[in-house]
N, C-alpha and C positions, 0 to 999 in steps of 0.2 A: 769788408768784402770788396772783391776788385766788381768792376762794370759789366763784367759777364757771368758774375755768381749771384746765387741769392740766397738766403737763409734756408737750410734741410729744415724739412720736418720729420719729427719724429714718427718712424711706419710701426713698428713695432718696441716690445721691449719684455725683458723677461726680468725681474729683479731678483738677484743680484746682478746676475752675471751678462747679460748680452742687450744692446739697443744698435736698431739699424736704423741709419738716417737716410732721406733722399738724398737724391744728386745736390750738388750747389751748382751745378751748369746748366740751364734751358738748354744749351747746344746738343745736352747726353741726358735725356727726361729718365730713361731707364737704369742708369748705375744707379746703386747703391753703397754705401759705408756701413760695415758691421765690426761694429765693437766687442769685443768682448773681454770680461776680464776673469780672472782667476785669481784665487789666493798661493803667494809666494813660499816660499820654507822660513824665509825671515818671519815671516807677520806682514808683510807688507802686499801689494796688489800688480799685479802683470796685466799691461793694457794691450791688448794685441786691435790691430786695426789693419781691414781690409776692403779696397775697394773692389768692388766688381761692379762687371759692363755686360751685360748681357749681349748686348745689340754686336755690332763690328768692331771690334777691338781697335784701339785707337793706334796711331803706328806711334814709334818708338817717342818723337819729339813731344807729342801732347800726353803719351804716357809719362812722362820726365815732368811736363808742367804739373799735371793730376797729382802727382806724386808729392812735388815739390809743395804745391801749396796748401795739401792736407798737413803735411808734414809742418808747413809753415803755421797755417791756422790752430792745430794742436798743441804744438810742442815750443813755439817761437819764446811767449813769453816767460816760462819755465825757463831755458837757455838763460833770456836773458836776466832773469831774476840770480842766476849765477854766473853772470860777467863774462857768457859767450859769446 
């Protein structure tokens, strides 16, 4: 976690299919991350993830960071376990 994030806690969760976490920003106490997954045609699982900001929508450049580092925190070491 960078210096301005902190570990989400888990707010809800419905099993299988959906868990929504808190913010990882103090800066933004009110977003949230909503998971959810479904079952694919293969067998396999669709992870869809969404952030929402209730409060004032962040402008374009921290929407980019937000983005970037959920993107980073979820998916990075997948990537790199395949030589991206």
């Amino acid at each position: 976690m960078l210096a301005d994030e902190v570990d989400p806690r888990v707010l809800a969760a419905e099993k299988p299919s959906q868990v929504v976490w808190s913010s990882l920003w103090p800066s933004r106490p009110d977003d949230q991350v909503h998971f959810v997954l479904t079952a694919s045609r293969d067998g396999g699982t669709l992870l869809r993830f969404t952030l929402l900001t209730p409060d004032e929508a962040p402008d374009q450049s921290k929407t980019g960071h937000l983005r970037r580092r959920l993107n980073q925190l979820l998916f990075a070491d997948l990537r790199y376990s395949y030589g991206q």
